[in-house]
Every structure is written in C-alpha cells, then in structure tokens.
N, C-alpha and C positions, 0 to 999 in steps of 0.2 A: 543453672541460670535460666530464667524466662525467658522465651523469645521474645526477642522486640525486634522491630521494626523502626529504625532509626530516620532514613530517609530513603525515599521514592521518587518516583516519577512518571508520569501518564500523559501520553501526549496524543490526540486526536487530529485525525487530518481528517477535513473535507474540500474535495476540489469542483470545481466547476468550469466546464470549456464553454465559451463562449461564439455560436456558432458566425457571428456577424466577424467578429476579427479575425474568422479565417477566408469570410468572404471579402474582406479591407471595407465594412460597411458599419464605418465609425464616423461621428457628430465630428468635424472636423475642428468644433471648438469645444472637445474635450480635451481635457487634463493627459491624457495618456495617448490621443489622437496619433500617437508616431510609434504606438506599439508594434505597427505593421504596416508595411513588409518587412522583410528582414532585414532590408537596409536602412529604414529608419529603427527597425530595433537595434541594430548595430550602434548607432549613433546615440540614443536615448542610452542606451549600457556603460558606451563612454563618460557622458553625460554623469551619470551614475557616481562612477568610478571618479571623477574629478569634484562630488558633492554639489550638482547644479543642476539636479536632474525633478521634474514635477513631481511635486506630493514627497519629498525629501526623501525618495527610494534612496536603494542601497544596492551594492554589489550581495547574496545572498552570503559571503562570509564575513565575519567580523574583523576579522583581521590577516592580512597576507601570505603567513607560513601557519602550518600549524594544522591547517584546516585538513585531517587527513581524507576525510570524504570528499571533497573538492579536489583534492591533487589526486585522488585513485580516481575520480569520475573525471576530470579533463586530462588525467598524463601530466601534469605539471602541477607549481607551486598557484594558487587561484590568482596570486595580488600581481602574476604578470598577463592575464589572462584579458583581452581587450575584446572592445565588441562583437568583431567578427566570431572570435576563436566561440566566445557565448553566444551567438545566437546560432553558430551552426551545432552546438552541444544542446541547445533549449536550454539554458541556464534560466532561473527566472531573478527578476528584481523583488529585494526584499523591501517591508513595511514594516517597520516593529518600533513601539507598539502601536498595533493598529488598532484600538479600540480599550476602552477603559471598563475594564473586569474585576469586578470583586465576587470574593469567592465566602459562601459562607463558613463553610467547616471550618472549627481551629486547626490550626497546623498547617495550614495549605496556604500557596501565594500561583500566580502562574500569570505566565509571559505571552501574550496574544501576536502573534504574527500573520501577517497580510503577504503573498508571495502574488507579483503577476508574470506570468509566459506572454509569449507573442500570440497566444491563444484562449489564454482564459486565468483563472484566478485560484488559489489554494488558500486557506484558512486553516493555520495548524495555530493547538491552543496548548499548552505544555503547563502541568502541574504538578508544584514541589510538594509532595506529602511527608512533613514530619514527623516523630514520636507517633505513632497511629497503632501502634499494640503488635498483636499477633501477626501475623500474616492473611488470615483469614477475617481480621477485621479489617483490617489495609485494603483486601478487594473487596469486602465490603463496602468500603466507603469509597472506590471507585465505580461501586454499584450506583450506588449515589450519584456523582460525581457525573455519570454518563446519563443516567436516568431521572433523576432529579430534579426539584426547582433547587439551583443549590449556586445559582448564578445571578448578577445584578448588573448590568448591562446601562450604560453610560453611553449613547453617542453625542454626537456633538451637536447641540443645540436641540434637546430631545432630555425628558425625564427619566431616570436611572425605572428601568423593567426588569422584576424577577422572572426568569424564563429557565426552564431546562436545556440541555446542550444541542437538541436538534434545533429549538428553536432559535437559540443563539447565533448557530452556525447560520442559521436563514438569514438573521439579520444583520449579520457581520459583513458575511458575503454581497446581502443587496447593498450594503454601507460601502464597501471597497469597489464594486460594481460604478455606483453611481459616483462615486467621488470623482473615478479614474475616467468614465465614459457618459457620464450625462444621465439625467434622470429617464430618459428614453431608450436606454438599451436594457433590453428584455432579460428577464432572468436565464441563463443557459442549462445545460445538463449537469447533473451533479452524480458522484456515487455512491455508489449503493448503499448508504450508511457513513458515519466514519472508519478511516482504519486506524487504527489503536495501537501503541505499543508502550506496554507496561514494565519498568525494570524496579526491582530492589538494586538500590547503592549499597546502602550501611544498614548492619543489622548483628544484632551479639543473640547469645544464646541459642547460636545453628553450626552446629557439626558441618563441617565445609566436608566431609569425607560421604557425606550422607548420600544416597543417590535416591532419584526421586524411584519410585514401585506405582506400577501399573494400581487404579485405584484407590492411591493411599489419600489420608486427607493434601500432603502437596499436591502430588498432580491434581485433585481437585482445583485445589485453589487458582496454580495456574490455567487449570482451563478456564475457572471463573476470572481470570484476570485477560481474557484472552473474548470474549460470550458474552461476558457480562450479563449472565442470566439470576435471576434472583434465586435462593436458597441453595447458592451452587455446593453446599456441601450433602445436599440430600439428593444431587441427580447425578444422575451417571454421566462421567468426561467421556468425550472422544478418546480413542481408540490412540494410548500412550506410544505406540512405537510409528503410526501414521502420522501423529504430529507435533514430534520432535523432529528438528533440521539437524543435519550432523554437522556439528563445528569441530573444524581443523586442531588435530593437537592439544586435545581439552580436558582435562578431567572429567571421571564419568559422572560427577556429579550437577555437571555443568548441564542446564537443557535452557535450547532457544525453541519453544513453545509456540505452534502455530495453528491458525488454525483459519477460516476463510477471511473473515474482518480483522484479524489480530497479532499480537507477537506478546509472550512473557518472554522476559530475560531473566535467569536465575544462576548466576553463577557464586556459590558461595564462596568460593575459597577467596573471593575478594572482600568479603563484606566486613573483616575488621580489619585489614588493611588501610590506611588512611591516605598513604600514598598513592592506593590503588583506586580512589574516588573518582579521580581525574579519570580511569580508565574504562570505569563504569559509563560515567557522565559521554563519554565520547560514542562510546558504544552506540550507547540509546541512544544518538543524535545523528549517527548514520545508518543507523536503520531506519529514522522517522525521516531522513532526508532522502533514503529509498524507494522510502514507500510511498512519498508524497510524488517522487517523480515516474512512479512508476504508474500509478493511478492517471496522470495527469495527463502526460502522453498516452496511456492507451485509451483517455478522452477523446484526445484528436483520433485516433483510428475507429471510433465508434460511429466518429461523424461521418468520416470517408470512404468507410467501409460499403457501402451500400453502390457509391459510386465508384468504388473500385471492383466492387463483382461483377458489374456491371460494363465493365471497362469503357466505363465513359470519362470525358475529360473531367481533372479537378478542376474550380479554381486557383491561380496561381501560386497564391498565398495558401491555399488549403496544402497546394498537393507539395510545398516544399515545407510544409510544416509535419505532414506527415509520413514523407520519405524520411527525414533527419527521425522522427522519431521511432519509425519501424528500424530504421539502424540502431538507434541507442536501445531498443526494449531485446533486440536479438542480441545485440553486444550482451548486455544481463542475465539472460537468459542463458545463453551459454556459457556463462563465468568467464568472458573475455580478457584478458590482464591489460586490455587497452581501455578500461573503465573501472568503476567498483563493484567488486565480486563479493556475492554472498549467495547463498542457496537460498537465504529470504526470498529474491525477488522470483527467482524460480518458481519460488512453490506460490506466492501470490498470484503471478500469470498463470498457474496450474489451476490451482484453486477456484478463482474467482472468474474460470471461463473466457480468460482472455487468448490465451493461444490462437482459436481459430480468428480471430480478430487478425490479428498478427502475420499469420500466415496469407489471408487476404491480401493486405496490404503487400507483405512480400511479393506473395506471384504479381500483383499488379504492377511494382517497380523491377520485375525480374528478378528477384533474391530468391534464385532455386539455391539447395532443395527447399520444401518446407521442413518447418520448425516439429509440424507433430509426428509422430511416428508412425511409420507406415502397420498398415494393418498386421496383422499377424496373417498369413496367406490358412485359407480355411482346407482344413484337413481330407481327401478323398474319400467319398460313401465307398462303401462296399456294396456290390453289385444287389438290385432286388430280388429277391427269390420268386420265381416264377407262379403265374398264379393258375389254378386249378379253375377250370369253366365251373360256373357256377352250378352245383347239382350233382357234380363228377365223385366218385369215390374214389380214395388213391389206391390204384394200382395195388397187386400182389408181385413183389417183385421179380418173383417166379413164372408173371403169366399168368391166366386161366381166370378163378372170379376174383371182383373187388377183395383186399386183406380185411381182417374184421380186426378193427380197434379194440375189442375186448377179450379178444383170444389170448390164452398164456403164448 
C-alpha cells in the first residue's frame, strides 16, 4: 500500500510582549485598558469566565474538564479556576477567531487564534492538512504554507491581502494590538520567527514498527517539518540522536523531533487507529500550548532582564509579571509535577538561549541555585619544565663538557 497521508496539522506561534503594559502605560480608553495590574486582570478573567468581558474574550479553554493541559498547568480542572488563581499562573485570554483567513492550497482550512497575557499578545494560526500524498509532499506544502504567498487576509473594514505568513503574523498582531489598546500603542518585541509544531494524525500505508535511521529519507522529512528549509530532501538533517526528546514509555518508533524553532510529532503506531485521533489531536495542542507560553513569558524576562542585572528597581507591574513567570519557566524546566511536564519545553529553553535569561531573573528574585550547570572545575597543569638560559648547552650528566646531541 502507498503511503498517504491522511490528515495533519501545523500550527505557528508568534508572540509579542508589549513593553508599555508592563509599565501600566495604557490609553485608559482602550478596550483592554484593565489588562494591568494583576488585580484588574484578575477581574477582566472573571469577567471572561461569566462571557461579559471586551472584544468577547474567552477563558483560553473551551470547555471545563477535559482540557488536559490546563489541568497539568494549573493542578486543577481549568472551569473552576477564577481570576486570581489565572493571573498568578499567567494564564492568557483567548480570541478565536480572531481574524478572517483563507487558505489557498486544496485540502487545507485553519483556525486563527488571538491569545492576550497581562503583558502582551500571541498569534497562533493552526492548519488542517488533508489527503496531501506522501509525507515528503505533506512538508512540502508546509514549506509553502510557512513560506509562501499561500494566505488571504480579511480584517475588518480593509480589502482581503495576499501575504506570506511572516507578513500575516505582522498584521494580525498589529490588528489584535490596536483593537485591544488603541491605535497609539507601539508595536512591541516579538520572537525570533515562529515556533512551529508539526504532527501527522492519520495516515495508512506506514509500518507503525518502522523506526526512523539516522539520515534516512524520514528523518529528513521530519527535520524538514521542523526548518522548513527548501529541498529538505537533498540537505543534510541535524544530528538524529541530538534532536530527538525521549518520551516516556514509547515505542521506539515513536520520535518527538526538535530542533531550535520547531517540534515534528511522529508516532505511528497511532495513525490507523481512529480512536486514537483524539489522542493525536490532544497531543499537538499541548505542545502548541507549551510552547506559545513558554516564548511568551521568557518575553517578559527579556524586557527585565537588563534591570535585573543591574539590580535596580522594576516597575511594579513589570517585576510581578516577571517573578510569576521565572517561577513557572523553572517549574518547566525542571519537569515539576505542580505544572505540565515535557522535555519539549526544556529543550526549547536550551535551545533557543533562554536559560541565562532565566537564571538572571532568578538570582534577582533570590531563586538560588541557578538553573545552568555549574562549570565543570578545570583540570590541574602539570608543573612547566624548567627553562635552559638561553645559549646554554644541556649538561653531560656525568659532569665535565657540554653532551653532544649526535653522539651514539
């Protein structure tokens, strides 16, 4: 049987913090004006939670039980979860859909979501890829998909624009930006790209026994699902044993696929299961929900960092925005069972250079020890061998004239 590739999913996060809401230097007649401090975000959450809250946000789950990345990241079920308990976790409020996206490629549909923190904004855009061939065509057309004019962009009160996805995310972002704070709050920091995480759900004609081999065309693919580099089948992947995550209890054919901007999810032995969709779909949605809050909070430490080495005072709202989140990026970081644990977000902090961020932060709020690991202590020279004045012949050790270097 051919492989196919039934159904996919590829979902892009870009976040952006926004340095005025941590200094509380918000248009007091915006739409969102109570996003900060944390005791009016407290209240806006409730707000939320009872459907009467500006721009028809949301609690960021859909529904009360169920949500299992919500109840591994707060310790509880999400739908008893009130304002406080959220805005000391950073929980953000949800928008969906927050902007009107068509997509060109057949096969494809995707769900545009708007997230705001009590500090800034996330843009994750999630797309359904169906029937799409091979596998290697499938990241192909995520090649596309990331790179591409392959999108048509609808706001409101504005003519439908074909743009690529960096540009999109530009203009989504300034669109949730100005809706929520007024056409005079300035674009803030964003990261480094998007971060991406790619899974196959359903798919026939693949040996769920298969395991992927160093170099083969799979791990190519996954690394091109992960890079999104063009001709990924003619360049060399990153280094197979460096970035694979080891998941708990797993078949060895199973690889969660990482790499600095990215995540492939590959587990086959679920993909003709039909009951097993659901568990696929869940997967990819708390990794994307991981990685959007791991980005986001070490936003906030990017901005305070400098006044944290510095150990001067934050602002108020800065520096309780980024205490709560040096706690929750350590919580993750160490696989804490009082949050949601996965090695993903580890190796994203590793990765993508945020540790000493982190560690800043820490010693500034006192969270000894630090996070990185201490040096490896450097090994003792052995003493230098004594030097000859210069012009001296060495000795005969016997005494008497200079030895002669060319005597038997």
């Amino acid at each position: 049987m051919a492989q196919s590739i039934e159904l996919a999913r590829l979902s892009l996060i870009s976040v952006e913090t926004l340095p005025p809401l941590l200094e509380q230097n918000i248009d007091p007649a915006a739409q969102l004006h109570s996003i900060a401090p944390g005791s009016s975000y407290t209240q806006l959450f409730d707000h939320a939670r009872a459907g009467n809250a500006p721009l028809n946000l949301r609690a960021p789950w859909p529904s009360p039980r169920g949500q299992l990345f919500w109840t591994h990241y707060l310790g509880r079920e999400p739908g008893g979860t009130g304002g406080k308990q959220a805005w000391n976790a950073l929980v953000p409020l949800r928008l969906a859909p927050c902007a009107d996206i068509a997509l060109k490629p057949a096969g494809t549909k995707c769900l545009a979501e708007g997230f705001y923190f009590p500090y800034g904004m996330a843009f994750v855009l999630t797309v359904t890829i169906e029937n799409s061939g091979t596998l290697e065509q499938t990241v192909e057309l995520g090649y596309r998909l990331r790179h591409d004019k392959e999108y048509s962009l609808t706001l409101s009160g504005q003519a439908a624009v074909d743009c690529k996805y960096d540009q999109l995310a530009s203009k989504v972002l300034s669109y949730l930006r100005t809706i929520a704070f007024g056409p005079n709050m300035p674009a803030g920091q964003t990261s480094e790209g998007p971060f991406t995480v790619f899974t196959v759900i359903q798919a026939s004609g693949i040996n769920p026994a298969t395991t992927v081999t160093a170099d083969s065309d799979l791990h190519k693919d996954l690394d091109g699902a992960t890079r999104w580099r063009p001709f990924h089948r003619q360049v060399a992947p990153a280094d197979l044993a460096d970035s694979s995550i080891d998941i708990m209890t797993s078949p060895a054919s199973h690889v969660l696929y990482a790499t600095k901007r990215g995540r492939a999810i590959w587990f086959p032995n679920y993909f003709s299961a039909s009951q097993e969709k659901a568990t696929l779909s869940c997967y990819h949605r708390n990794v994307v929900l991981a990685s959007m809050l791991a980005d986001s909070q070490t936003g906030v430490l990017k901005i305070a960092q400098p006044l944290c080495k510095a150990n001067a005072a934050l602002p108020s709202h800065m520096r309780e925005c980024a205490k709560k989140a040096t706690s929750r990026l350590t919580l993750a970081y160490l696989g804490k069972t009082t949050t949601y644990r996965s090695a993903s977000i580890k190796e994203q902090i590793d990765d993508n250079g945020y540790l000493p961020v982190i560690d800043v932060c820490r010693n500034y709020f006192h969270m000894d020890p630090p996070l990185t690991p201490p040096a490896a202590p450097t090994p003792p020279q052995p003493p230098a061998a004594p030097q000859n004045p210069a012009g001296n012949q060495p000795q005969n050790p016997q005494g008497g004239q200079p030895a002669d270097p060319n005597a038997n």
